[in-house]
TORKOL-4160 file (C-alpha; in steps of 0.2 Angstrom, whole numbers, padded with zeros to 4 digits, m for minus):
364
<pt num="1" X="m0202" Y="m0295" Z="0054"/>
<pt num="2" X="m0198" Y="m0314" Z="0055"/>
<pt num="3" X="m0190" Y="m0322" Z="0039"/>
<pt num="4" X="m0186" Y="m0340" Z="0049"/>
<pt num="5" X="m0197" Y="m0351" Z="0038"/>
<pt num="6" X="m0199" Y="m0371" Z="0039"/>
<pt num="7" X="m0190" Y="m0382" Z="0029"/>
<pt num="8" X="m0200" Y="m0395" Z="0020"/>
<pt num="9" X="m0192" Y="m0412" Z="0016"/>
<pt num="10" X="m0199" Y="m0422" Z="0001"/>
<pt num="11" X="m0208" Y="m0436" Z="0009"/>
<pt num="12" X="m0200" Y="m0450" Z="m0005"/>
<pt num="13" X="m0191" Y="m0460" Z="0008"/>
<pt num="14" X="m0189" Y="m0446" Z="0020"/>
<pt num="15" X="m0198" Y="m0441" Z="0040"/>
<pt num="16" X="m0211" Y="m0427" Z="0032"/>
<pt num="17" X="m0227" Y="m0435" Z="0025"/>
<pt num="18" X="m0239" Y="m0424" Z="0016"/>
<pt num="19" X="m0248" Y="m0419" Z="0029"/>
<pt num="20" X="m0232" Y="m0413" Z="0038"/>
<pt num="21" X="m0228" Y="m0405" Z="0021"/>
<pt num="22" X="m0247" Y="m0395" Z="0020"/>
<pt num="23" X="m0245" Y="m0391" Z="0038"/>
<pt num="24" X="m0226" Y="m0384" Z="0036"/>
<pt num="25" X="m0233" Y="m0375" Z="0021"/>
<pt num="26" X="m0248" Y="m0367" Z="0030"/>
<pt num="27" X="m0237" Y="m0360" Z="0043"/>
<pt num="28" X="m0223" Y="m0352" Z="0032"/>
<pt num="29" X="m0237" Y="m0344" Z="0023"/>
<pt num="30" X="m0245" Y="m0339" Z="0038"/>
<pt num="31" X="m0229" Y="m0330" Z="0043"/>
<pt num="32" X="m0227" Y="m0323" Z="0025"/>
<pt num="33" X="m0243" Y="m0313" Z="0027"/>
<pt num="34" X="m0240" Y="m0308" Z="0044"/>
<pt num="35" X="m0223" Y="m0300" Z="0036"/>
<pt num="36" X="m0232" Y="m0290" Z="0023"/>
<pt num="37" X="m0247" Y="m0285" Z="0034"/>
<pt num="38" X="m0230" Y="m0277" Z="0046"/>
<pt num="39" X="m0225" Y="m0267" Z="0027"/>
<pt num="40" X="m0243" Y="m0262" Z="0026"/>
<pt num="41" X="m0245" Y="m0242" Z="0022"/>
<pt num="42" X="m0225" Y="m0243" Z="0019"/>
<pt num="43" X="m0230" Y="m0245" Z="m0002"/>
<pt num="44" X="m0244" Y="m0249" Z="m0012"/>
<pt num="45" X="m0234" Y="m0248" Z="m0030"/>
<pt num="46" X="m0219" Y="m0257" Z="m0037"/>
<pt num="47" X="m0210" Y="m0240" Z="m0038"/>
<pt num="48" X="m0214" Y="m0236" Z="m0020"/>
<pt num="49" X="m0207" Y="m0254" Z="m0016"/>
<pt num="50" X="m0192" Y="m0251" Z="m0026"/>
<pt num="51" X="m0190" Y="m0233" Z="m0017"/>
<pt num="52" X="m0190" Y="m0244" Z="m0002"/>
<pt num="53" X="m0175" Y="m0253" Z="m0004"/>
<pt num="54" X="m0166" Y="m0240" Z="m0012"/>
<pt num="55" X="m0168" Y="m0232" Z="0006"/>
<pt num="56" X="m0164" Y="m0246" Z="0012"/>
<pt num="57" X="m0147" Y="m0248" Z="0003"/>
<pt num="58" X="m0145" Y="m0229" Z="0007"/>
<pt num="59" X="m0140" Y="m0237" Z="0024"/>
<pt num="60" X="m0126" Y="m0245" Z="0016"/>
<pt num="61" X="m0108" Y="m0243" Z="0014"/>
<pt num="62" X="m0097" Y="m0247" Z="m0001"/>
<pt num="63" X="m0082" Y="m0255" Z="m0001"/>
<pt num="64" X="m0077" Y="m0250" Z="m0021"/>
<pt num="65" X="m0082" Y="m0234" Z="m0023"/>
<pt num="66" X="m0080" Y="m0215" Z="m0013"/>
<pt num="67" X="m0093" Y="m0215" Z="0001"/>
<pt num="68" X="m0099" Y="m0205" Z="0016"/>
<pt num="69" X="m0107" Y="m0212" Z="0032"/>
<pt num="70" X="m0115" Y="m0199" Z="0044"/>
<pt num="71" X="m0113" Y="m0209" Z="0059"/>
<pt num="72" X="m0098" Y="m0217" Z="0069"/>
<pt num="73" X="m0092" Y="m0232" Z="0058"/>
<pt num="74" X="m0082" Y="m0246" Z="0072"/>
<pt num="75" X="m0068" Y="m0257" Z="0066"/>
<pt num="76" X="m0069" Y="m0273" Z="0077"/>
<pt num="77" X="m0052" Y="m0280" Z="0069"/>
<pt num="78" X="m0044" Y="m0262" Z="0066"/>
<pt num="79" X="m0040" Y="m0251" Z="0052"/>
<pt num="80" X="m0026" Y="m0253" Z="0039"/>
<pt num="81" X="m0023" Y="m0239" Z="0024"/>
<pt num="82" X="m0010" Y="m0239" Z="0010"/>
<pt num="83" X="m0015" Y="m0220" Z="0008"/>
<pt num="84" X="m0016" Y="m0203" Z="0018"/>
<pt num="85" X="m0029" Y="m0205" Z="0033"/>
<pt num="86" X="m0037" Y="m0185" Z="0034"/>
<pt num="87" X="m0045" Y="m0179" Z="0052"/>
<pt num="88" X="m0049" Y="m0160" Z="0047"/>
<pt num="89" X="m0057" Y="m0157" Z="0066"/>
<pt num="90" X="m0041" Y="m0171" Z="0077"/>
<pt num="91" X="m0035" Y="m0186" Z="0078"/>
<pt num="92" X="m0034" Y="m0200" Z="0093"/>
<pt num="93" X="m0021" Y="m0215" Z="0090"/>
<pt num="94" X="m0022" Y="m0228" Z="0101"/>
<pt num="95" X="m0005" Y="m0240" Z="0098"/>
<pt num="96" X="m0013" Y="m0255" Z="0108"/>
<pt num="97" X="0007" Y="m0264" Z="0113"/>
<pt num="98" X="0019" Y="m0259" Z="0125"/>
<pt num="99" X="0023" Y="m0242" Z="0125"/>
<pt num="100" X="0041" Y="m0235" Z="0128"/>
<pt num="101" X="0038" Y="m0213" Z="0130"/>
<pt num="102" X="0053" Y="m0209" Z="0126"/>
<pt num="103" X="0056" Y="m0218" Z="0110"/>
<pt num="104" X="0039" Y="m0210" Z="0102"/>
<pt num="105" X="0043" Y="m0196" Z="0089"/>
<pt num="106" X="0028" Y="m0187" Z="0097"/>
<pt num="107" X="0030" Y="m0189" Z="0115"/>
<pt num="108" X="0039" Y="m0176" Z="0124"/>
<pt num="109" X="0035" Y="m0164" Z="0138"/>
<pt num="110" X="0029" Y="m0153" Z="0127"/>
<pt num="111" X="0013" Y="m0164" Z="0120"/>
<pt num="112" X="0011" Y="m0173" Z="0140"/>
<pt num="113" X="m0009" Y="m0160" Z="0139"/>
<pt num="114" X="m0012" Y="m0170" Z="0122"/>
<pt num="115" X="m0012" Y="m0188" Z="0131"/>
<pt num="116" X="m0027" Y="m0195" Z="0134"/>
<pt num="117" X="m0022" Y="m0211" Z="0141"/>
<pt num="118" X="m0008" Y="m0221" Z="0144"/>
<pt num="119" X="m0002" Y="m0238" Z="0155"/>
<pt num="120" X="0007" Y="m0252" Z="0150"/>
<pt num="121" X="m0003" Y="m0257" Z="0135"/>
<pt num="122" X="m0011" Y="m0243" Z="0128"/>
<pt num="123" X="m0006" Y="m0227" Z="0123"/>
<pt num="124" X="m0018" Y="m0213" Z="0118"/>
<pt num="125" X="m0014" Y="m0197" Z="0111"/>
<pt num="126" X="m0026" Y="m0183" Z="0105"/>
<pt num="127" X="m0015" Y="m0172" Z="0089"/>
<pt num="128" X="m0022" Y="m0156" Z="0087"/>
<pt num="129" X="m0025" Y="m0153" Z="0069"/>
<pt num="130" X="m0024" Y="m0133" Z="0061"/>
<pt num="131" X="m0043" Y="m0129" Z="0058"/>
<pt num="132" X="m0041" Y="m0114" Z="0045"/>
<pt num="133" X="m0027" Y="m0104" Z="0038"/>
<pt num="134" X="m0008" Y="m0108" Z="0036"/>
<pt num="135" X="0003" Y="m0115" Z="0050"/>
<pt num="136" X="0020" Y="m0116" Z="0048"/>
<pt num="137" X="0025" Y="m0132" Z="0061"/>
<pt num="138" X="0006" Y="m0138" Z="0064"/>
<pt num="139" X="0003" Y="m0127" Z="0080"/>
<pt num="140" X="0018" Y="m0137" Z="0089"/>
<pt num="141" X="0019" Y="m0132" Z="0109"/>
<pt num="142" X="0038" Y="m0132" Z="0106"/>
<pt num="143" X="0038" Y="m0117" Z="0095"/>
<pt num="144" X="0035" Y="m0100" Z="0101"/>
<pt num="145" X="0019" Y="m0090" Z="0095"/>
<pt num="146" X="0031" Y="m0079" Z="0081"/>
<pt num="147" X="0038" Y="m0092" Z="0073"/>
<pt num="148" X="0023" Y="m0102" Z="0072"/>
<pt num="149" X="0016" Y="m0089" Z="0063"/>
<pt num="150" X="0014" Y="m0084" Z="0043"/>
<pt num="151" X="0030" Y="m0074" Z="0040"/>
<pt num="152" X="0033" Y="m0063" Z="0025"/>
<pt num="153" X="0052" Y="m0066" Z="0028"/>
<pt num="154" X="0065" Y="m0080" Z="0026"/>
<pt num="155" X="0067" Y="m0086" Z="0044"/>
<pt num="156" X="0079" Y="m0099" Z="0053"/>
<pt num="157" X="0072" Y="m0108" Z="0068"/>
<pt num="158" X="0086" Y="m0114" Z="0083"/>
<pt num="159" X="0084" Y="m0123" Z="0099"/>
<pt num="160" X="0099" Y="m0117" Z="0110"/>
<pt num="161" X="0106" Y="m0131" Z="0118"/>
<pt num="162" X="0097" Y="m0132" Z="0136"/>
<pt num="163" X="0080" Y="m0127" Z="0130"/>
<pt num="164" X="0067" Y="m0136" Z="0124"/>
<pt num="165" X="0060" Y="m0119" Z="0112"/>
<pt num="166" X="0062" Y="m0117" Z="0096"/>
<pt num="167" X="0062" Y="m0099" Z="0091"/>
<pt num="168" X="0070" Y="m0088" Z="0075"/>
<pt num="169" X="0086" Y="m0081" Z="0077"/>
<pt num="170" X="0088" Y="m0066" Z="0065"/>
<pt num="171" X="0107" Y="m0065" Z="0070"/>
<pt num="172" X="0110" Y="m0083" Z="0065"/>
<pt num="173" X="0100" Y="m0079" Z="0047"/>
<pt num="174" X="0111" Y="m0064" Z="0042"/>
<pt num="175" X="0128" Y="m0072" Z="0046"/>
<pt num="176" X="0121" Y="m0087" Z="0035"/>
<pt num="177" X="0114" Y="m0074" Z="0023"/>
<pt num="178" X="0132" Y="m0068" Z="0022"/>
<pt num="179" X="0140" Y="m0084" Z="0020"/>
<pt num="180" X="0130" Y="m0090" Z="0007"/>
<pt num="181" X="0132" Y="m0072" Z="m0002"/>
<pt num="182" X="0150" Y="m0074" Z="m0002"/>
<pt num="183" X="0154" Y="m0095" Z="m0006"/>
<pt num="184" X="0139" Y="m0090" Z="m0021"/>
<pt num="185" X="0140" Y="m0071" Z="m0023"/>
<pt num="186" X="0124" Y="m0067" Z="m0034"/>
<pt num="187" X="0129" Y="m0062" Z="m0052"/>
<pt num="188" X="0122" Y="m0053" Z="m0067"/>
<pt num="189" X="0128" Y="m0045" Z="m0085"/>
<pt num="190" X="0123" Y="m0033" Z="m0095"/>
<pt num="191" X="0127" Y="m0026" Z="m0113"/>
<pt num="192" X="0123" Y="m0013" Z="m0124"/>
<pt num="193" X="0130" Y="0005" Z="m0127"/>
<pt num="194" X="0146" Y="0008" Z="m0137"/>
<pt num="195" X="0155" Y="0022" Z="m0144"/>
<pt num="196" X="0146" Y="0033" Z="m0158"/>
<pt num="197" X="0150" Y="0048" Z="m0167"/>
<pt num="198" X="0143" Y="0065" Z="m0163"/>
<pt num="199" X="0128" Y="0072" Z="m0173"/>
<pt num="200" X="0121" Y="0055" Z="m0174"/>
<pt num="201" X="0105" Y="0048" Z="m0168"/>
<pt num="202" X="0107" Y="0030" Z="m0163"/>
<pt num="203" X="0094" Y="0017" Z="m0156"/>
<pt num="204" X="0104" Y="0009" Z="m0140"/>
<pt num="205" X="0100" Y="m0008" Z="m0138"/>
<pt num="206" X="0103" Y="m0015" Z="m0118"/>
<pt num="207" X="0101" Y="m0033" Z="m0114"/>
<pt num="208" X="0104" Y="m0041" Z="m0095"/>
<pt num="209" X="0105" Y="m0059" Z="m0086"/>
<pt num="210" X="0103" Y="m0065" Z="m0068"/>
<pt num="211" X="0108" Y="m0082" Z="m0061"/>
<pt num="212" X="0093" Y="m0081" Z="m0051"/>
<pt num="213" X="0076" Y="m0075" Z="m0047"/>
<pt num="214" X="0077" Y="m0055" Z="m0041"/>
<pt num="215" X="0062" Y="m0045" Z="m0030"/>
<pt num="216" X="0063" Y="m0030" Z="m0042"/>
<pt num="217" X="0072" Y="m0019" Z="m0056"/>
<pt num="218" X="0075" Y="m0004" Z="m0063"/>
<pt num="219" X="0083" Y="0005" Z="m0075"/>
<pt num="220" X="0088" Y="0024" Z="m0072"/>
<pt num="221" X="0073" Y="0022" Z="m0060"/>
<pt num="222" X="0062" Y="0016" Z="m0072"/>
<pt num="223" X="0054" Y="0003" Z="m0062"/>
<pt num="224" X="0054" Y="m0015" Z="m0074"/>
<pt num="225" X="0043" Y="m0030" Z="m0073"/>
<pt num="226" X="0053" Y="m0043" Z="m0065"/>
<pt num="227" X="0053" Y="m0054" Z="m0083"/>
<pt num="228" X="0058" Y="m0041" Z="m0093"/>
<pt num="229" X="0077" Y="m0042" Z="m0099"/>
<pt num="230" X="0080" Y="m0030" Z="m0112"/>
<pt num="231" X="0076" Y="m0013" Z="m0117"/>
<pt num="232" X="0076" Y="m0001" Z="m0132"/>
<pt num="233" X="0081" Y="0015" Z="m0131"/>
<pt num="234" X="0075" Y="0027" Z="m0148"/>
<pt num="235" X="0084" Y="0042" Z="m0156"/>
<pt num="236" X="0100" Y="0045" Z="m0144"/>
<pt num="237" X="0110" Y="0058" Z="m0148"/>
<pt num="238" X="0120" Y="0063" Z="m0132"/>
<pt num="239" X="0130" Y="0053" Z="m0119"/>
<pt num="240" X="0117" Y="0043" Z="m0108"/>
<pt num="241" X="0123" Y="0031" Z="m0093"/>
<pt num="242" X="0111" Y="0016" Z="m0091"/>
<pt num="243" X="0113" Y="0009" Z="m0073"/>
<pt num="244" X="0104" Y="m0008" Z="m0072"/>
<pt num="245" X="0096" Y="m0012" Z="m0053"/>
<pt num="246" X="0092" Y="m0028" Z="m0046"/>
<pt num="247" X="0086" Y="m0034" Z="m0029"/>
<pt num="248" X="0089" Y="m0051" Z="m0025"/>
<pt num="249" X="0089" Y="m0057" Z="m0007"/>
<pt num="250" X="0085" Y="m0039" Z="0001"/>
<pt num="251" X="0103" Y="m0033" Z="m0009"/>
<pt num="252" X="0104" Y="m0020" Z="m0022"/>
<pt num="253" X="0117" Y="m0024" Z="m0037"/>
<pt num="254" X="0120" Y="m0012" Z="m0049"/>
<pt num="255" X="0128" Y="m0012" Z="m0066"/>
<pt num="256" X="0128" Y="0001" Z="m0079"/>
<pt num="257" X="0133" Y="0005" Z="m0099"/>
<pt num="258" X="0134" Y="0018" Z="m0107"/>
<pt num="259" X="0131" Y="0027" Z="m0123"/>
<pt num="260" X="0148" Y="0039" Z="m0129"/>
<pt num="261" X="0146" Y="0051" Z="m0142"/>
<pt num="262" X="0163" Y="0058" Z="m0147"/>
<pt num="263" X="0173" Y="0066" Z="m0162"/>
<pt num="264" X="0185" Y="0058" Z="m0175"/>
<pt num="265" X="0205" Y="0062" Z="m0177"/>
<pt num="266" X="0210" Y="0060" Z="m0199"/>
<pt num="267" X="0228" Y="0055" Z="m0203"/>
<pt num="268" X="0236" Y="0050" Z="m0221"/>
<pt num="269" X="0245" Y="0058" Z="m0236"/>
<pt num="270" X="0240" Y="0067" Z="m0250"/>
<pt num="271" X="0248" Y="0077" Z="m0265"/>
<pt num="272" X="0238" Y="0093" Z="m0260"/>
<pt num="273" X="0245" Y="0105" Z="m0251"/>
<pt num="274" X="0228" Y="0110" Z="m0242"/>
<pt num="275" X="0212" Y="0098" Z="m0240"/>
<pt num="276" X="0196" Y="0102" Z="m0243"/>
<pt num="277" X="0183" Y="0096" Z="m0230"/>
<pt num="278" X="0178" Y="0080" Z="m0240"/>
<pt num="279" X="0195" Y="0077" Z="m0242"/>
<pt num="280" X="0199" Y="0078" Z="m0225"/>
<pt num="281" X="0187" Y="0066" Z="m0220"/>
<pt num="282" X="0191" Y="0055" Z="m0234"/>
<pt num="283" X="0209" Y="0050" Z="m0224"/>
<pt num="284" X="0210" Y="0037" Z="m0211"/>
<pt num="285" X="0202" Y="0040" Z="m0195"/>
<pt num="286" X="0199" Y="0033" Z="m0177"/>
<pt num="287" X="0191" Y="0039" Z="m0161"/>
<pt num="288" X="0200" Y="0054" Z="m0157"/>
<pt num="289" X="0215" Y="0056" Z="m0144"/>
<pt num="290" X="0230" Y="0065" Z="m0147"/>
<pt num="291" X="0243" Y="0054" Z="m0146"/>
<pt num="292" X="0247" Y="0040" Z="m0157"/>
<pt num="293" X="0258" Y="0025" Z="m0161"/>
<pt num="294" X="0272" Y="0023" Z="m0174"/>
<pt num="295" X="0260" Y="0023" Z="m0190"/>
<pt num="296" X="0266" Y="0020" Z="m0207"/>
<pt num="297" X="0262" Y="0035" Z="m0219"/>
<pt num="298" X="0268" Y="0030" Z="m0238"/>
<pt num="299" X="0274" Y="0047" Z="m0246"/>
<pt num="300" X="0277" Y="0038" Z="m0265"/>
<pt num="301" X="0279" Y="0048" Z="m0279"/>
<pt num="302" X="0278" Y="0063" Z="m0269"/>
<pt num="303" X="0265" Y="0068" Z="m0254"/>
<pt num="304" X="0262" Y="0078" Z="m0237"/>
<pt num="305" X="0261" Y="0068" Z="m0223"/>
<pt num="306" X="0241" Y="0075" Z="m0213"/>
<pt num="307" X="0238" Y="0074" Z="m0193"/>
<pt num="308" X="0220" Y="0081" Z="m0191"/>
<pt num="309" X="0213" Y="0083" Z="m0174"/>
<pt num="310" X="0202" Y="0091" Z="m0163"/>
<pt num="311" X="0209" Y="0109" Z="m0157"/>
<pt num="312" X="0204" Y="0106" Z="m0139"/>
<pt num="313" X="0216" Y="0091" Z="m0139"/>
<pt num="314" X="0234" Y="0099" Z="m0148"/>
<pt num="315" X="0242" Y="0103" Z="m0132"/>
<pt num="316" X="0259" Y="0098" Z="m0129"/>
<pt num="317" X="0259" Y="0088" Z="m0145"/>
<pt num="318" X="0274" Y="0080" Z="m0151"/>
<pt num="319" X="0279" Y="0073" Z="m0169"/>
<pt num="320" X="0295" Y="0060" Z="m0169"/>
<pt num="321" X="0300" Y="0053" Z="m0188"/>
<pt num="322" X="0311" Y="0038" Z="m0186"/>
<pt num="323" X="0314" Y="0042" Z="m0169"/>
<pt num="324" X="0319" Y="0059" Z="m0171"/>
<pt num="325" X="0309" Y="0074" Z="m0165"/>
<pt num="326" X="0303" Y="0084" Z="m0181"/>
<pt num="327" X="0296" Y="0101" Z="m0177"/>
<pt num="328" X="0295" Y="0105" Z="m0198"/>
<pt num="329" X="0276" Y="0105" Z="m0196"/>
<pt num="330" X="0265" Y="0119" Z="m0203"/>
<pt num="331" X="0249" Y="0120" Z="m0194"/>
<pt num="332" X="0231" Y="0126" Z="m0196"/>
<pt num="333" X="0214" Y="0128" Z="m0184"/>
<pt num="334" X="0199" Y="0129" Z="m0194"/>
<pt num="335" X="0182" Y="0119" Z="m0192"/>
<pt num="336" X="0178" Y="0105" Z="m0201"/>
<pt num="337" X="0159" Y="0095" Z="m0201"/>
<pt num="338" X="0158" Y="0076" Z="m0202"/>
<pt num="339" X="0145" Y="0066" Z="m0211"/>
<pt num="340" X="0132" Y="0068" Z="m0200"/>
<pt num="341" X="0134" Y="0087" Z="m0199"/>
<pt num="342" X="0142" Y="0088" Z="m0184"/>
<pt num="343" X="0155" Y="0103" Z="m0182"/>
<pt num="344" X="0172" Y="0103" Z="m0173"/>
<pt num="345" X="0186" Y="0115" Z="m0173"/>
<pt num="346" X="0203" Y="0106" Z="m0179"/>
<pt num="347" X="0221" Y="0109" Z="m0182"/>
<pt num="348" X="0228" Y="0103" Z="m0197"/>
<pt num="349" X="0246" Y="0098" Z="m0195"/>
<pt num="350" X="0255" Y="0096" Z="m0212"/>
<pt num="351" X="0275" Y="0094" Z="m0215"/>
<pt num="352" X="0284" Y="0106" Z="m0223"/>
<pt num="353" X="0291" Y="0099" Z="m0237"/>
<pt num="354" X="0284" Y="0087" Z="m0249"/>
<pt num="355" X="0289" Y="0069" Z="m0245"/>
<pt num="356" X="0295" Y="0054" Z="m0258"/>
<pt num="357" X="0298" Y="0040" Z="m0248"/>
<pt num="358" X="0290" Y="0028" Z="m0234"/>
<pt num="359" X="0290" Y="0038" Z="m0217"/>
<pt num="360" X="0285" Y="0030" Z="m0199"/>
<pt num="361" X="0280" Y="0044" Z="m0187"/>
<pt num="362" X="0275" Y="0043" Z="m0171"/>
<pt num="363" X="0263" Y="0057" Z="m0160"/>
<pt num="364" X="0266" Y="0061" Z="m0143"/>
């Protein structure tokens, strides 16, 4: 198609006359209809036209917007991008300067099969690029086959000094492993459990923290999810150990609580020369144990000093009163049940005679 038409100069002053202008006419028109009778079978519409040089514009690339070309596209000057440049099936660079081998990040023994072409001026170099799957160093010849594979473990890669290989040294990983455990050992907490009294039924409350992420835990066994950091335990009656484990770096930590039923020991002064069981437990009291410390018992206006405690602890006991042994202490076993119904056997320890002052004794 030939779109090369004739100017035509006004012939006011100027070369063309109007027969040069008719003539120059005729010809241009000539060539216009040759042009169409080429298009002829192409369209016969408007919309066919318009279909045609949307085709036509098909054949185009843009230079605003994302596009695709399915052929090769040249640059003549080169190609410069301020962003990532993707080849999913390789790469060739061709650095068109002087070329020192040596100095080039990628150029070593290892990559000489990935050289296309190399001299003075040019340097080509073909980089293999990963065509499905994960790759941990990009398929690098330097890297032998197991530690250029996926691993399900933490690894540490070494070249030894006289090789050009870079393999995992398992030996290397457990000393640093060690290291690292030691300089920042791992830590967690746990709380919960306490003391309670026998016959009750107590809901134990166990609550935990780590000072990093952990592979699993458990609880007596009970396997945990890993986001899980406290538990409820319902209707406890009996002593119960709760032993909290963690993994975390392929080590087990453990840490445990517990939950301690136990009986009380009663102390204090009354006017009565025998206690009923509501009176009994209406003295002072504490966890019991058989000895304790100088403790002040205020016998005014006339009252027995009372040691109560379990039978099963009386053995060997001693009573000092101002820092004299007194052995002037009637005793008597009988059982005794606490608020929550629980029943014990207990020697009641009583002095003699009645009492008028302020004594301090003291149980060994």
């Amino acid at each position: 198609m030939d779109n090369n038409y004739e100017n035509i100069v006004p012939w006011n002053g100027a070369n063309d006359t109007g027969r040069d202008v008719r003539l120059k006419l005729q010809r241009n028109f000539s060539k216009i209809g040759i042009n169409f009778q080429e298009l002829e079978g192409k369209f016969t519409t408007v919309d066919e036209l318009f279909d045609l040089i949307e085709q036509e514009l098909e054949k185009k690339l843009s230079k605003t917007e994302n596009d695709r070309a399915a052929g090769i596209i040249t640059f003549l000057k080169g190609l410069i991008a301020e962003e990532l440049i993707q080849a999913n099936n390789g790469l060739v660079v061709r650095k068109t300067e002087v070329v020192e081998p040596m100095l080039m990040s990628l150029l070593s023994e290892e990559f000489e099969e990935g050289i296309v072409e190399e001299n003075e001026d040019v340097f080509v170099e073909e980089m293999r690029t990963a065509t499905g799957g994960a790759a941990t160093l990009g398929e690098l010849d330097n890297v032998d086959d197991e530690a250029d594979s996926v691993s399900d473990t933490d690894d540490i890669l070494v070249r030894l000094a006289g090789t050009s290989e870079w393999t995992i040294n398992t030996a290397l990983f457990s000393q640093v492993s060690q290291l690292m455990s030691k300089v920042f050992p791992f830590t967690m907490t746990l709380s919960g459990g306490g003391t309670y009294e026998k016959g009750s039924s107590q809901t134990i409350n166990i609550s935990w923290t780590y000072d990093r992420d952990i592979e699993s835990q458990s609880i007596n066994n009970e396997s945990l999810l890993i986001g899980i950091r406290a538990k409820q335990y319902a209707n406890v009656a009996t002593d119960t150990t709760y032993t909290l484990k963690a993994i975390q770096g392929g080590q087990t930590y453990t840490k445990s609580v517990s939950a301690q039923f136990e009986v009380k020991k009663y102390y204090g002064v009354s006017a009565n020369g025998t206690l009923t069981n509501d009176e009994i437990l209406a003295l002072s009291s504490t966890w019991a144990g058989r000895t304790q410390g100088s403790t002040v018992f205020d016998c005014t206006g006339g009252k027995y000093p009372y040691y109560i405690l379990p039978t099963s602890m009386v053995s060997g006991i001693q009573f000092w009163i101002g820092g004299l042994r007194n052995t002037d202490w009637k005793e008597e076993t009988r059982e005794v049940t606490n608020t929550f119904g629980h029943k014990e056997s207990y020697t009641i320890y009583r002095l003699n005679s009645i009492q008028t002052g302020v004594l301090n004794i003291e149980v060994k």
